[in-house]
TORKOLLUM-711225 format. One record per residue (C-alpha): x, y, z; residue number from 1. Coordinates in pm, 1 decimal, always signed. Layout:
N
         px         py         pz   resi
          X          Y          Z    NUM
...
END
This chain:
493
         px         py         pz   resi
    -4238.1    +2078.3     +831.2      1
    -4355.0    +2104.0    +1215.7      2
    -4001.5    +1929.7    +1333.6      3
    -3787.4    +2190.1    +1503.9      4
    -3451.4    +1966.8    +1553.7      5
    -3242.9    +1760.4    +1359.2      6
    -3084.2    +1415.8    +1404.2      7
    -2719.7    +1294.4    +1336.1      8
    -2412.5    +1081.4    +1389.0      9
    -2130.4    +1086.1    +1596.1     10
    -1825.8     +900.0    +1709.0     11
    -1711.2     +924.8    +2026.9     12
    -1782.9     +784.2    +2352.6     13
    -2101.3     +854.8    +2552.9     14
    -1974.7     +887.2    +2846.2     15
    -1718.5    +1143.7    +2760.7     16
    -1999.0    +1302.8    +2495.1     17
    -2173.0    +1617.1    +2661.3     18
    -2514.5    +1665.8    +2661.8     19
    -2822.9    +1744.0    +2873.0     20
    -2979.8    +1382.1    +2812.1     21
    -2793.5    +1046.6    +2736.7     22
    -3051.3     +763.5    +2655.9     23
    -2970.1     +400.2    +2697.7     24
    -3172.7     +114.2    +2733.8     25
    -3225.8     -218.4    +2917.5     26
    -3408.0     -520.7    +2753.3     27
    -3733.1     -681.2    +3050.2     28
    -3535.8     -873.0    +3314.9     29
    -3151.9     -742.8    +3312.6     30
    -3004.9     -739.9    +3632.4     31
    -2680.8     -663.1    +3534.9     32
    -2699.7     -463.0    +3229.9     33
    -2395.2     -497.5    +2941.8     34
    -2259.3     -312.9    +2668.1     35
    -2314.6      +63.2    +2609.1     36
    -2590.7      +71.4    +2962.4     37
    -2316.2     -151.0    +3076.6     38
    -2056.1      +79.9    +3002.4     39
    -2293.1     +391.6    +3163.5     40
    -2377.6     +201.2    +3475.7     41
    -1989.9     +135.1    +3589.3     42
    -1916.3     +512.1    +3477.1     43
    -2198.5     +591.6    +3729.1     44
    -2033.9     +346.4    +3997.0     45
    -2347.2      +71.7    +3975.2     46
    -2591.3     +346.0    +4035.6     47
    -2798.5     +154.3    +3736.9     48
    -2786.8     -184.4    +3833.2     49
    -2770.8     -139.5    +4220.6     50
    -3059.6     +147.7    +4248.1     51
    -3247.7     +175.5    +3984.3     52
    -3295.6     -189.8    +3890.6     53
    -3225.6     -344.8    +4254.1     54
    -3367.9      -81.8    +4473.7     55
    -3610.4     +109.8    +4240.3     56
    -3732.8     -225.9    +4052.1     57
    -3696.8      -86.6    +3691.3     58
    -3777.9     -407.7    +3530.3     59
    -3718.1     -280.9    +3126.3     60
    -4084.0     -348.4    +2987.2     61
    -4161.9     -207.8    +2661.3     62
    -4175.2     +173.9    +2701.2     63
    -4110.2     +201.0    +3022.9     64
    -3852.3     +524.9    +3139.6     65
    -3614.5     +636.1    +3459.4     66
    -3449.7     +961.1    +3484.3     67
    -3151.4     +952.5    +3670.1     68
    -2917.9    +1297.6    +3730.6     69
    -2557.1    +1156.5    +3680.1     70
    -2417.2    +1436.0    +3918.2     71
    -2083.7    +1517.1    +3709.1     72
    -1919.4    +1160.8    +3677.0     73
    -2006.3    +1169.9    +3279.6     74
    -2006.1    +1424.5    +3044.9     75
    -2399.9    +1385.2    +3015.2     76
    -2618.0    +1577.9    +3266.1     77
    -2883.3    +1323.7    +3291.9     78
    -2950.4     +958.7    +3188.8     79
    -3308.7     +865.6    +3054.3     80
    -3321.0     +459.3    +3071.3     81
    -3542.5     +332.5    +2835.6     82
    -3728.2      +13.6    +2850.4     83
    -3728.1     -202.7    +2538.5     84
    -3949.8     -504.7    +2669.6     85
    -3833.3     -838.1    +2617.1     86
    -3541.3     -958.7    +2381.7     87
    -3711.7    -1214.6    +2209.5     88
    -3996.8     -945.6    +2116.9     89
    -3836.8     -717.1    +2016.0     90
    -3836.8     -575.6    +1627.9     91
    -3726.2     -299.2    +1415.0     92
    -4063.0     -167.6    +1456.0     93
    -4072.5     -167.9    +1734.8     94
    -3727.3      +38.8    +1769.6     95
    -3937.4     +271.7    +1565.7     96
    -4220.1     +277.7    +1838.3     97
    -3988.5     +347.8    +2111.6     98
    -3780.5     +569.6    +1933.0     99
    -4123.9     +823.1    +1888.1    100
    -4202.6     +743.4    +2236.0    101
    -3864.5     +856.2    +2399.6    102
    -3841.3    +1228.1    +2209.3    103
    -4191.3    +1264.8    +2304.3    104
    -4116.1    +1193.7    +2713.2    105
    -3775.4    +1464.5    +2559.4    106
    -3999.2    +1675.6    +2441.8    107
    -4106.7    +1692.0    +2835.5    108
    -3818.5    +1736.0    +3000.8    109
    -3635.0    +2021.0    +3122.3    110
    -3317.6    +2102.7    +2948.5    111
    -3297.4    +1878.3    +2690.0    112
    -3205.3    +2085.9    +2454.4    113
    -2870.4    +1865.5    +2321.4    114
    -2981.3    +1479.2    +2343.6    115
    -2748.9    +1215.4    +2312.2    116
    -2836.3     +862.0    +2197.3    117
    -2702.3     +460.2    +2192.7    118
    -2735.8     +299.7    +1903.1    119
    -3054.5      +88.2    +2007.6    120
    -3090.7     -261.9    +1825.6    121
    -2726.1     -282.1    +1723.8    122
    -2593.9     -449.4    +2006.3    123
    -2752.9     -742.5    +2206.6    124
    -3108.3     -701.4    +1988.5    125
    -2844.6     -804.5    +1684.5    126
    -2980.8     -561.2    +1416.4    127
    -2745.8     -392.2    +1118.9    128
    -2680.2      -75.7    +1276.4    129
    -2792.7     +103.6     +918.7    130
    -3108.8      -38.5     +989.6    131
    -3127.6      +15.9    +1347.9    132
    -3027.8     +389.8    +1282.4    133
    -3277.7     +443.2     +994.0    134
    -3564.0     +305.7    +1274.5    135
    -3424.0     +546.2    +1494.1    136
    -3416.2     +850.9    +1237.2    137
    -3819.5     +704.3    +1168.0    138
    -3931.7     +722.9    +1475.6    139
    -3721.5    +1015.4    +1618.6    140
    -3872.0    +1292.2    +1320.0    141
    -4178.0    +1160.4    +1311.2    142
    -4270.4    +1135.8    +1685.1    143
    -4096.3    +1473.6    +1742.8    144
    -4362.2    +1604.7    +1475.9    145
    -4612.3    +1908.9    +1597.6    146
    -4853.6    +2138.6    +1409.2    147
    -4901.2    +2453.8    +1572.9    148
    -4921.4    +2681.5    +1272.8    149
    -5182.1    +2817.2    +1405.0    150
    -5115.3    +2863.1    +1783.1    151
    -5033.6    +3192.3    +1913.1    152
    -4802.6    +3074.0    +2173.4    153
    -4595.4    +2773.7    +1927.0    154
    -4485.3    +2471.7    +2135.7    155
    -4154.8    +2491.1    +2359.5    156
    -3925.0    +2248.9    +2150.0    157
    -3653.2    +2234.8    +2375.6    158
    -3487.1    +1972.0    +2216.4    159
    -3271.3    +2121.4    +1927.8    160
    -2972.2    +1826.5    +1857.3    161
    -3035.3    +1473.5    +1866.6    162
    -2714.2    +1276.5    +1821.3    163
    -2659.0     +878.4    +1802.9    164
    -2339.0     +831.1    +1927.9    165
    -2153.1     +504.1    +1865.3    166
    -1752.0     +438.0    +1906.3    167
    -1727.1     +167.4    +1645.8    168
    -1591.7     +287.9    +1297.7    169
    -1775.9      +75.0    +1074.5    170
    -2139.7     +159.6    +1313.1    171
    -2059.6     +504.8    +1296.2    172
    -2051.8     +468.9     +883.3    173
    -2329.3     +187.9     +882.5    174
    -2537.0     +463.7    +1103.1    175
    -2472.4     +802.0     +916.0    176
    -2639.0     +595.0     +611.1    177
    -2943.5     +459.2     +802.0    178
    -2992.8     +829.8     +971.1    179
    -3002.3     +956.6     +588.4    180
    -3270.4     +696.6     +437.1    181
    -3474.4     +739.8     +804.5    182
    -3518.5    +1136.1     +757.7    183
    -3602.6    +1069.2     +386.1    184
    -3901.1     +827.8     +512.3    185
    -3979.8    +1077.3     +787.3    186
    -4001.9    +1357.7     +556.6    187
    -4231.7    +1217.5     +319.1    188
    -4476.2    +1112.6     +658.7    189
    -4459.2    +1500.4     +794.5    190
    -4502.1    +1634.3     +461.1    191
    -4840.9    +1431.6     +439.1    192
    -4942.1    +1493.5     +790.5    193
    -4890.3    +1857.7     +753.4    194
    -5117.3    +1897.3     +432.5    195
    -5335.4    +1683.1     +566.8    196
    -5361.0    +1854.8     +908.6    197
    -5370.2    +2193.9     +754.5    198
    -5721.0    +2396.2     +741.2    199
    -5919.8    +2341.6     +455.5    200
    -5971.7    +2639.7     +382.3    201
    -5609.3    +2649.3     +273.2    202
    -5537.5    +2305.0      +93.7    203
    -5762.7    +2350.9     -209.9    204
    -5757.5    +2146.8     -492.9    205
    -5579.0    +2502.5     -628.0    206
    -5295.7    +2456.0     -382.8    207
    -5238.2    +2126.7     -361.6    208
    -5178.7    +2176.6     -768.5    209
    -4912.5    +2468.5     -651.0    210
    -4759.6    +2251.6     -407.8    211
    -4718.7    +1973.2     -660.3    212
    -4575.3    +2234.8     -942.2    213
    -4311.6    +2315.3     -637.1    214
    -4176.2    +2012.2     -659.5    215
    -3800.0    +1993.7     -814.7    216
    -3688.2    +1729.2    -1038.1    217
    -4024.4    +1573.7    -1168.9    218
    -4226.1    +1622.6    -1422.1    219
    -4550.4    +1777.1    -1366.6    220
    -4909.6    +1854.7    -1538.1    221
    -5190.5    +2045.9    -1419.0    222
    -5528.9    +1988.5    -1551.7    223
    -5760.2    +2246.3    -1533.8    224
    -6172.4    +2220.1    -1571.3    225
    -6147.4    +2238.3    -1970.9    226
    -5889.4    +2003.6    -2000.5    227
    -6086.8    +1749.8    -1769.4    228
    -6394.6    +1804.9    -1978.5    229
    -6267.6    +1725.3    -2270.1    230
    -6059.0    +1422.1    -2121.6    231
    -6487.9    +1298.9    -2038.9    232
    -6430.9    +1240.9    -1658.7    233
    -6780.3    +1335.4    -1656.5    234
    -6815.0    +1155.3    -1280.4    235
    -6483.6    +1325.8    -1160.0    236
    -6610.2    +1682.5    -1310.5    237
    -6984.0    +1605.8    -1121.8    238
    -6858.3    +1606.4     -782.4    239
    -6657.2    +1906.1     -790.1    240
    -6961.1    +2098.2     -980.9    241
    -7103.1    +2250.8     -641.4    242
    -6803.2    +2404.1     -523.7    243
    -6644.6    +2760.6     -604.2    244
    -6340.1    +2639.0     -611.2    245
    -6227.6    +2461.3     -924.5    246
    -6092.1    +2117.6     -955.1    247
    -5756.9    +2014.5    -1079.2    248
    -5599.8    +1694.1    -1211.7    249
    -5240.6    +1668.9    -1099.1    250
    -5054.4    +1430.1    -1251.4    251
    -4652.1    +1393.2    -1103.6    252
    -4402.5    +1195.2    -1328.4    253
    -4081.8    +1029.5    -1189.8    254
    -3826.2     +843.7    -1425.1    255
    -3612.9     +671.6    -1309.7    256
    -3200.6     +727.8    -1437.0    257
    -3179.2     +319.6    -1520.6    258
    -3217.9     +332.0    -1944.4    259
    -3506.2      +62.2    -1870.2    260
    -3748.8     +105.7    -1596.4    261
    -3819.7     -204.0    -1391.8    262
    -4186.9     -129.9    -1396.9    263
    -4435.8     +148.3    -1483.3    264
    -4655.6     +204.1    -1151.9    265
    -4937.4     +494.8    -1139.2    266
    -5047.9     +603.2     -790.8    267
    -5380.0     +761.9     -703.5    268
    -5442.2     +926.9     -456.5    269
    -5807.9    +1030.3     -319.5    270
    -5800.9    +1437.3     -325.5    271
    -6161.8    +1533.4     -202.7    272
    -6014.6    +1868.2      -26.5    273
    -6345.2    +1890.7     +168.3    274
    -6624.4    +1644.0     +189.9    275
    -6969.1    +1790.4     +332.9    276
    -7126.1    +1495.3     +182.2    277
    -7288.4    +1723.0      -88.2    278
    -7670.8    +1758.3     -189.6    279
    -7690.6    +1414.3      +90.3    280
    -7564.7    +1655.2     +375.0    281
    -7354.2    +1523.3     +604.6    282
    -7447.6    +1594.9     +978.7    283
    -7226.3    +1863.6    +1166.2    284
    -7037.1    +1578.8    +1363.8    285
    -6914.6    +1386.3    +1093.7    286
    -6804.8    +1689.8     +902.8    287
    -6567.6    +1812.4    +1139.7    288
    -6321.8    +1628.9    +1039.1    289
    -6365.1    +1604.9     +685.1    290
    -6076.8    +1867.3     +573.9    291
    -5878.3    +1454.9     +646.4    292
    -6072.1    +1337.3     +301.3    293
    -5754.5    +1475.1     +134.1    294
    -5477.9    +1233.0     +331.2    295
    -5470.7     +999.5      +28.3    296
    -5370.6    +1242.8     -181.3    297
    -5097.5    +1406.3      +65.3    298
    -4942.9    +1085.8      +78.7    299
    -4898.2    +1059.2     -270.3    300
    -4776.0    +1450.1     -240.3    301
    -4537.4    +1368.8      +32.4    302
    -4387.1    +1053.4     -152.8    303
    -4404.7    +1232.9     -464.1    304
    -4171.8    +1501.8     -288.3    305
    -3883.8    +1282.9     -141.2    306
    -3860.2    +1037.6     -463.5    307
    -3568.9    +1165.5     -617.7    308
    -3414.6    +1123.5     -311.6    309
    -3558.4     +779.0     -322.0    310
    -3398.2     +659.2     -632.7    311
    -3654.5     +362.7     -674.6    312
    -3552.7     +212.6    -1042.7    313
    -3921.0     +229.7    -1171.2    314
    -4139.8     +500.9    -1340.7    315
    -4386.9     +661.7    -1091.7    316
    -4718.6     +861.5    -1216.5    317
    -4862.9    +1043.0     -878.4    318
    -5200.7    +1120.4     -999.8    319
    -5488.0    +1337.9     -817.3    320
    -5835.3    +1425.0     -908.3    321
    -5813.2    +1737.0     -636.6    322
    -6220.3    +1929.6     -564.9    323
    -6442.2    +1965.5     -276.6    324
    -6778.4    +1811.5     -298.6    325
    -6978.0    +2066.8     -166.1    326
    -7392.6    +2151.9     -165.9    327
    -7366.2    +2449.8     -370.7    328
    -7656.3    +2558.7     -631.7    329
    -7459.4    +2359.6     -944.0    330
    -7421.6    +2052.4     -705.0    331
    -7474.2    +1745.7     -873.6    332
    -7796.2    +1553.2     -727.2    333
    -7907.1    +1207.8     -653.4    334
    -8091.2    +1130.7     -970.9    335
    -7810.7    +1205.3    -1210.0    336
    -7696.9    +1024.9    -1442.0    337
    -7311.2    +1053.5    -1491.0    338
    -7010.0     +958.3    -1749.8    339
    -6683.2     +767.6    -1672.2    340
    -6387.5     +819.2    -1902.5    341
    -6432.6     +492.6    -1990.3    342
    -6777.4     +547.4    -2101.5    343
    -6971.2     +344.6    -1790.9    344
    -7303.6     +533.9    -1696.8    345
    -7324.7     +593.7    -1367.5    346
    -7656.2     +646.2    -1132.0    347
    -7604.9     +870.2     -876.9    348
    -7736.9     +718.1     -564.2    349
    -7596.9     +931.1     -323.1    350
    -7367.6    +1230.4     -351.4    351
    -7179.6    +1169.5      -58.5    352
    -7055.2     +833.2     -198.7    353
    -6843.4    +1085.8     -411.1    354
    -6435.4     +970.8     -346.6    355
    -6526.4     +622.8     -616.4    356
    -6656.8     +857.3     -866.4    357
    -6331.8    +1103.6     -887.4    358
    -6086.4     +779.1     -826.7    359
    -6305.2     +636.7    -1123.8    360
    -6196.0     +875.3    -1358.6    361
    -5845.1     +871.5    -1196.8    362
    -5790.9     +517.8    -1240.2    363
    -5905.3     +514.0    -1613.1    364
    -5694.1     +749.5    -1674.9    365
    -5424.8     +591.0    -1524.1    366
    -5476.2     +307.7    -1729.4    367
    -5452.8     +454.5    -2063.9    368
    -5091.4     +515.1    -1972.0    369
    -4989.2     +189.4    -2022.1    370
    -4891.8     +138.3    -1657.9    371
    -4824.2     -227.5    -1533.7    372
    -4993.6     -158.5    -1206.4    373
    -5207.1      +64.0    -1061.1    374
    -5184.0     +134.7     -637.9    375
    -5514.3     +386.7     -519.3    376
    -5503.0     +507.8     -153.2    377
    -5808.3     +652.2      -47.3    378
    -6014.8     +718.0     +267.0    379
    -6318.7     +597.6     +113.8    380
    -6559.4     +420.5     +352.9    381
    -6664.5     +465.1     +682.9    382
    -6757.2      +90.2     +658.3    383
    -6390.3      +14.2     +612.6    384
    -6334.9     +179.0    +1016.9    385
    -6660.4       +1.0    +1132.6    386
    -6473.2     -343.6     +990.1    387
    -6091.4     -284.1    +1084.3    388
    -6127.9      -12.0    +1295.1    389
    -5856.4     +274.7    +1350.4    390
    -5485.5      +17.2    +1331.4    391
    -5531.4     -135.4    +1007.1    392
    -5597.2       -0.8     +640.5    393
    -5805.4     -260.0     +426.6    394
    -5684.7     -401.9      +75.9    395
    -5822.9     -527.6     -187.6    396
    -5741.2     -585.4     -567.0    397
    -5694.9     -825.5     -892.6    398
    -5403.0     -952.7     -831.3    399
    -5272.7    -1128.5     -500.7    400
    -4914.3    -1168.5     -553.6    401
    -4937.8     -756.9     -562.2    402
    -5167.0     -752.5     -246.7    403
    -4929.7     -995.3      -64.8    404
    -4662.6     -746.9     -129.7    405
    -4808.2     -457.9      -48.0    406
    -4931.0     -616.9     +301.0    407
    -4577.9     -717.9     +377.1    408
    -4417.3     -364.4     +277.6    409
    -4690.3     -200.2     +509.8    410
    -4588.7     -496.8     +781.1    411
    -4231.8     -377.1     +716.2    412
    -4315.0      +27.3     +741.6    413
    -4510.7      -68.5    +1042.0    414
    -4853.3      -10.5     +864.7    415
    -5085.4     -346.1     +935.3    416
    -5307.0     -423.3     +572.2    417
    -5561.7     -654.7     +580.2    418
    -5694.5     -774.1     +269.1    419
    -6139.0     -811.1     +186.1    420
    -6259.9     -981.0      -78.1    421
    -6439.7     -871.7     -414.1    422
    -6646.6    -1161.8     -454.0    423
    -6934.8    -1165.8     -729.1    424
    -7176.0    -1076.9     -502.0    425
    -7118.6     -793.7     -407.9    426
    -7189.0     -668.5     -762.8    427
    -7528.1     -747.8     -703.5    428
    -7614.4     -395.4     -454.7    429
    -7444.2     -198.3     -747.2    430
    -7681.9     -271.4    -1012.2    431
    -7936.6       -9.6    -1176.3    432
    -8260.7      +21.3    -1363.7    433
    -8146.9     +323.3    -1566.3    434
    -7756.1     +280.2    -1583.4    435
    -7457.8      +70.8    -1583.3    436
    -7439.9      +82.3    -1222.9    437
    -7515.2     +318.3     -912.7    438
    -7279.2     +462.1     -733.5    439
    -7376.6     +274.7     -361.1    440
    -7533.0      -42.3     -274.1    441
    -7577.7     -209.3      +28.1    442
    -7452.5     -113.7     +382.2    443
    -7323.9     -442.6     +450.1    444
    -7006.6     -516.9     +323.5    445
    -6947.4     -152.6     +205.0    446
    -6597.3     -139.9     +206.7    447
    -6579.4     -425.1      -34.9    448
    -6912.4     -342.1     -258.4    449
    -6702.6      +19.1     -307.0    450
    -6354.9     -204.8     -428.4    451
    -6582.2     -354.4     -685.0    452
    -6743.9      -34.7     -828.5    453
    -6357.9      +56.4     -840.2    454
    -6308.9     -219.2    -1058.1    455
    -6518.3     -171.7    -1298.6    456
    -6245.8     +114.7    -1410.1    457
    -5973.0      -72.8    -1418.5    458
    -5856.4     -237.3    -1773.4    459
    -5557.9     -463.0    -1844.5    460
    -5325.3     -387.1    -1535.5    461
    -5204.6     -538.3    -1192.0    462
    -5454.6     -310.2    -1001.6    463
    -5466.7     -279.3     -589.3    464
    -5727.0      -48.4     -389.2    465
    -5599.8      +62.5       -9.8    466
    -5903.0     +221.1     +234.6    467
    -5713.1     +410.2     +444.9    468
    -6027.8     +552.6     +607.6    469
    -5953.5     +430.0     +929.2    470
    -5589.1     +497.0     +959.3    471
    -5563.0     +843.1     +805.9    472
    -5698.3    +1068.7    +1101.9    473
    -5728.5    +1015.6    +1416.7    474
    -5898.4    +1188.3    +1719.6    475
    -5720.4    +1411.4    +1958.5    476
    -5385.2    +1288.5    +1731.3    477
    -5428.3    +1437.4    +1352.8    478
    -5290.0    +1304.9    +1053.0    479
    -5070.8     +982.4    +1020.7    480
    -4949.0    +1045.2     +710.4    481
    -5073.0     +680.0     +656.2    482
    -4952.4     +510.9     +310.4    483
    -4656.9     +669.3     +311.3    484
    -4404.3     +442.2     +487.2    485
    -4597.5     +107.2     +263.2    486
    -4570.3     +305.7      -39.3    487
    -4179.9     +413.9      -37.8    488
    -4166.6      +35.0      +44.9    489
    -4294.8     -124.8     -233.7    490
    -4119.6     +109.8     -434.6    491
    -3780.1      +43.6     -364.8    492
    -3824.6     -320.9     -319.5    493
END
């Protein structure tokens, strides 16, 4: 994991706590600033309220930061004054927001190797302090995040302690809790983002198997290429036939202490390690990027790693159909005529349409384990980005109740869902002379006409389908570990 500090709790005072950097913050339009800044600015005779908001005109808006040197008259070396935008706007995400932005503007500074923190939210923005300290934790870990495993010259972390300091008691206790559940979130988010940031040449189907058998406390099965032909995922085994490397089916099992689980939930996760497109070529541009096809099935990987920790009182299948669809002389070709588990004939249309065909097999699988629902995360159409661009995944599914949950976990995790519809139409693009169905149909509407092939696999469960396309990757930024933070959600719900 490519974070280089740690957070905690500590009780104390901040202005008698020593450090490099103290952060406080100041809500849009203080004047005179209260409690813990409150506290800071009278320790620093007024220097807060007299120059930096009367004669500098730091006005507080939403991300927003002032260095001040506190030349000896507190414990802290410097004071970094955060702006957390207006009261009435303000929200636990986004605490989480500011909290990556301020270790980032750390990250900059000069001797900040021991940072000291107030316990945003818990005061005037009224928030439990566990919660305001798990956003906090969030944003801290995952914001200080880098991935320079393959730099020469790694990045300076200069920050190496990052303390929330609060003098209450009963904060200090509510706080050490929240800083606990935050780093388990933020864990699962960096362990995605790191697999799914990592070379491809290094996350094969092969290894992501091996990182899954790593993994203490759950149950685990590997599938190799004879077990998956005889299980019949004849579409899952087709894309994965013009690569050297050979695919796996990983299949994680979590059960749950409670006598009777509260629900049996599989989750699939889209594990196309590299996507050239196939036989249907993709061009050089939009290839660059593909080692990202995997992020789906890091998330499940780094929720599947933290769930014990989790404790959520349901049973939890993390499932993978892990290969590469590459061009190679046994690649499967437009023309072909493939086999679902389930039996469905399927024409292949075009290879590069090949994430539906392994999550087809997946979710048929999935099904036959008697599951009451079924969650799939995928990064599965570029029509998906072209419809909800790069700040919101699109969801779809049989049953709404579900969806409406899941949309409101993501809201909660700060992860924006919007749902599309299956309507009957869409079945229409799908149809085929010589098979059940093709694997593509129209351009228009391709997000959705892909959620309906899906369907077509899915028998007698709560079932919900989650394009992360968009979200999963983005330029000049990497992996988002996407998923994650609506997944451990609805879990523990």
């Amino acid at each position: 994991m490519a974070v280089k500090f740690d957070i905690g709790v500590a009780k104390g005072m901040l202005e008698e706590t020593p450090a490099n950097v103290l952060i406080i913050n100041l809500f849009e339009g203080v004047k005179i600033p209260a409690g813990a800044t409150g506290a800071i600015d009278i320790a620093l005779d007024g220097m807060i309220s007299k120059f930096v908001i009367g004669k500098e005109g730091f006005d507080g808006k939403f991300g927003s930061t002032y260095v001040l040197q506190t030349n000896g008259k507190i414990a802290a070396e410097k004071v970094l004054i955060v702006g957390l935008g207006k009261n009435k706007d303000f929200t636990l995400n986004r605490l989480r927001e500011i909290s990556e932005k301020v270790i980032k503007k750390c990250l900059k500074m000069h001797n900040a190797k021991k940072v000291i923190s107030v316990l945003h939210g818990a005061g005037i923005g009224g928030f439990d302090p566990e919660q305001a300290a798990k956003m906090i934790a969030e944003g801290t870990l995952i914001g200080g995040y880098t991935f320079d495993k393959y730099k020469s010259e790694k990045q300076n972390t200069k920050v190496q302690d990052f303390i929330i300091v609060d003098m209450s008691e009963d904060n200090y206790k509510k706080a050490k809790t929240g800083v606990k559940k935050g780093k388990i979130v933020a864990n699962a988010v960096n362990f995605a983002k790191d697999l799914a940031n990592e070379q491809p040449a290094f996350t094969t189907p092969s290894k992501l198997a091996e990182i899954a058998q790593g993994m203490k406390d759950i149950d685990v099965r590997i599938y190799e290429k004879e077990d998956i032909e005889k299980m019949g995922m004849g579409a899952f085994l087709a894309v994965a036939k013009g690569s050297a490397q050979p695919p796996k089916f990983i299949h994680m099992k979590y059960v749950p202490s409670v006598k009777t689980p509260q629900k049996k939930i599989a989750i699939i996760g889209k594990g196309i390690c590299f996507d050239s497109g196939g036989l249907d070529l993709k061009p050089p541009s939009s290839m660059l990027n593909m080692k990202d096809d995997m992020s789906a099935a890091a998330a499940v990987l780094g929720l599947m790693s933290v769930i014990r920790d989790l404790k959520p009182g349901c049973e939890v299948h993390g499932l993978i159909a892990a290969c590469e669809n590459m061009p190679g002389s046994a690649a499967y070709k437009p023309g072909d005529i493939l086999t679902a588990k389930n039996g469905m004939t399927i024409e292949v249309d075009n290879t590069d349409a090949e994430g539906r065909l392994t999550l087809a097999d997946a979710l048929c699988y999935a099904c036959e384990l008697e599951v009451d629902e079924v969650i799939d995360l995928a990064t599965l159409t570029g029509a998906c980005v072209v419809a909800l661009g790069n700040a919101v995944s699109g969801i779809m599914g049989n049953n709404q109740t579900m969806i409406d949950k899941l949309i409101k976990c993501g809201a909660a995790g700060g992860e924006k869902l919007w749902q599309l519809p299956l309507f009957e139409e869409y079945k229409e693009s799908l149809k085929s002379d010589i098979a059940d169905m093709k694997n593509t149909g129209s351009r228009m509407g391709g997000a959705q006409i892909a959620g309906v092939f899906l369907e077509n696999f899915v028998k007698k469960v709560r079932w919900a389908h989650i394009d992360i396309a968009g979200t999963a990757f983005i330029e000049k930024k990497g992996a988002t570990g996407a998923g994650v933070r609506t997944l451990i959600n609805y879990l523990i719900s």
